[in-house]
C-alpha positions as CSV (number, residue, x, y, z in Angstrom):
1,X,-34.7,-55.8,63.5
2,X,-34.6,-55.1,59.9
3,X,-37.7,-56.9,59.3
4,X,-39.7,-55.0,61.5
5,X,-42.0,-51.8,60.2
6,X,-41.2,-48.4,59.7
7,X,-43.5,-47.3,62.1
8,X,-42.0,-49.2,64.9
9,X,-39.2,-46.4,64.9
10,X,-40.6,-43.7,63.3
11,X,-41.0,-40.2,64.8
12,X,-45.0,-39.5,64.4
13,X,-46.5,-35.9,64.0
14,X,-43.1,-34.5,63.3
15,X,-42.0,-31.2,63.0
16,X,-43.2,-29.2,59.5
17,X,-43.1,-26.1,57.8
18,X,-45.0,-24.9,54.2
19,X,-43.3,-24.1,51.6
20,X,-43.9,-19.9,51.7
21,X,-43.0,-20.2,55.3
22,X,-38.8,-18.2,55.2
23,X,-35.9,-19.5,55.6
24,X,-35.4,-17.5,58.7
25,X,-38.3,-19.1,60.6
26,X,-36.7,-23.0,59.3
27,X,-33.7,-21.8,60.8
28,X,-34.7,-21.1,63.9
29,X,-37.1,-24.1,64.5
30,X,-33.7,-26.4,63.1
31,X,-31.7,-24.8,66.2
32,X,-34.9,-24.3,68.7
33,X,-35.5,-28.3,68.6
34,X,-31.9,-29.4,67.5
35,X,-32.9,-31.3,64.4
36,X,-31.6,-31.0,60.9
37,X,-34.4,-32.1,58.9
38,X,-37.8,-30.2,58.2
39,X,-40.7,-32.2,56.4
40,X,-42.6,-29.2,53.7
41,X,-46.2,-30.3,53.4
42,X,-49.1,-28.7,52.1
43,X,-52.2,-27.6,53.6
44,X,-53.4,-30.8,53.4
45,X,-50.5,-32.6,55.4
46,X,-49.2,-33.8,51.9
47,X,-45.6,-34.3,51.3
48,X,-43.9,-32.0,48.9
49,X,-40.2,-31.6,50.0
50,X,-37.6,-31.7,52.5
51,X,-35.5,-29.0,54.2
52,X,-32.0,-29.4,55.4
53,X,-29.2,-27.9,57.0
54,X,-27.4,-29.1,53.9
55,X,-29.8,-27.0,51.7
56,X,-29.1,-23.9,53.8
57,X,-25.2,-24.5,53.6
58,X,-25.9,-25.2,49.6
59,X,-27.7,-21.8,49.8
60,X,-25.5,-18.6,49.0
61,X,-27.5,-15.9,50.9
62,X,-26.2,-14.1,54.0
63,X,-28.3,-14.6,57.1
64,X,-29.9,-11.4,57.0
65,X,-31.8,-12.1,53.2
66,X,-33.3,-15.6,55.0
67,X,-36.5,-13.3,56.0
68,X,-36.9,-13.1,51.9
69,X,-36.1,-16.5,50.5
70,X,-38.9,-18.8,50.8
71,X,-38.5,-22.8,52.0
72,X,-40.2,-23.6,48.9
73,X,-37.2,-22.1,47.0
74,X,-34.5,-24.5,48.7
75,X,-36.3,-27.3,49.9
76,X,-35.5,-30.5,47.8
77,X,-38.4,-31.6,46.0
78,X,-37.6,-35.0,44.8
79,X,-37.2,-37.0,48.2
80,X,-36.9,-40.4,49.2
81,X,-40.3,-41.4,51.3
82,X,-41.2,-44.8,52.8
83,X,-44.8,-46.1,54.3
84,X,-45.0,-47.1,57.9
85,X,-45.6,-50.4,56.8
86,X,-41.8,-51.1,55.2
87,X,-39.4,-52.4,56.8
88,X,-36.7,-50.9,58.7
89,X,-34.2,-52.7,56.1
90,X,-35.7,-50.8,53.5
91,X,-34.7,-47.2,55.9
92,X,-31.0,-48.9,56.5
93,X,-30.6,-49.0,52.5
94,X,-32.2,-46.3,51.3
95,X,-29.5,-44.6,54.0
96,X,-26.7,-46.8,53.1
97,X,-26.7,-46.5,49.1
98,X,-27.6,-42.5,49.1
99,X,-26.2,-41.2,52.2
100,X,-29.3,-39.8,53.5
101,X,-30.2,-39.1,57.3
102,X,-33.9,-38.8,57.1
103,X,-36.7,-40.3,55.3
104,X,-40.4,-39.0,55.5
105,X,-42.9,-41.2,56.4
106,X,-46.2,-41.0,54.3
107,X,-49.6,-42.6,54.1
108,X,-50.5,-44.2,50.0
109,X,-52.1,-40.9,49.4
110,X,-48.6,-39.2,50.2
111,X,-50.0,-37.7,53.4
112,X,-46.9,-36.8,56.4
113,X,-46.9,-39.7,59.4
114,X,-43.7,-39.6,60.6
115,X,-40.1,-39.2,60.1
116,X,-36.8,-41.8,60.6
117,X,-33.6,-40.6,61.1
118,X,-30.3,-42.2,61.3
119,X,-30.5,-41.4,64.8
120,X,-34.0,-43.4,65.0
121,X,-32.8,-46.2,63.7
122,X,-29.6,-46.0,66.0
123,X,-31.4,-45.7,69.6
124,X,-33.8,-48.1,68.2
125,X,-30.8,-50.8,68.0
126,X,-29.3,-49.4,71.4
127,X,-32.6,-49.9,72.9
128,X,-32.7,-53.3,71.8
129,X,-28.8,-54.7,72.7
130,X,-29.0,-52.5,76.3
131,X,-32.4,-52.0,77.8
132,X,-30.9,-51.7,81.1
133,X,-28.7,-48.8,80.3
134,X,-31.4,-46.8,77.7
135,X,-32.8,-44.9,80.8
136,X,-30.1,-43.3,81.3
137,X,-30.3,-41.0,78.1
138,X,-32.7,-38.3,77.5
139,X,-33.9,-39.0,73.7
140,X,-35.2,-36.1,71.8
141,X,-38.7,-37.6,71.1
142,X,-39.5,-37.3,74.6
143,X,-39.2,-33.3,74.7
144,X,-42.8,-32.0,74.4
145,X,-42.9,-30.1,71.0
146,X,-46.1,-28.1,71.4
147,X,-45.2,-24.7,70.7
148,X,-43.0,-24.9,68.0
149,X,-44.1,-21.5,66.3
150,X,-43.1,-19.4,69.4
């Protein structure tokens, strides 16, 4: 398993936001889809940070000044990224050593493919040791994501 590629697991097209998009509107797309990690990118799909729900826990604003802080003021700019081509033992350490739950998934030119979570890599190993029993879960990635801005 650990020798396989990134992109094997990876979430593709996942769920972003830019960087003057608020706080308020991250929030509510965290809760909406029940994730805890938002990619940033430009307008050019590039990579420039990563929101959390640790960064809006780290944040010391009430809910009601979230319409005025901008993601691009919280998000964490320096963030771990892999290319679809590693190998999932590369997600499992980077994981491991630094306690991280999502990596971003970018292209050489740094542009946004996908996402791995902890939770990606553990379906992925469920998936393999029980096939039988995997269709009896509803994973995440198979809720249609569409209208994410409503």
């Amino acid at each position: 398993m650990m020798n396989e590629k990134v992109k094997s697991i990876m979430t593709t097209d996942p769920i972003t936001v830019k960087a003057d998009d608020s706080i308020e509107k991250a929030t509510n797309i965290l809760k909406k889809f029940r994730i805890e990690h938002l990619p940033v990118i430009d307008d050019d799909n590039k990579l420039i940070g990563i929101l959390s729900f640790y960064d809006l826990w780290e944040l010391d604003k009430s809910r009601d000044e979230y319409k005025e802080v901008k993601v691009g003021d919280v998000m964490t700019k320096r963030v771990a990224k892999l290319n679809p081509g590693d190998k999932v033992g590369s997600v499992a350490e980077i994981f491991l050593e630094n306690l991280f739950e999502a990596i971003p998934i970018v292209e050489d030119d740094n542009t946004l493919v996908g996402i791995v979570t902890l939770v990606d890599v553990i379906w992925y190993q469920y998936k393999k040791e029980y096939p039988r029993h995997f269709g009896d879960f509803v994973h995440f990635k198979e809720y249609h994501l569409d209208n994410i801005n409503k």
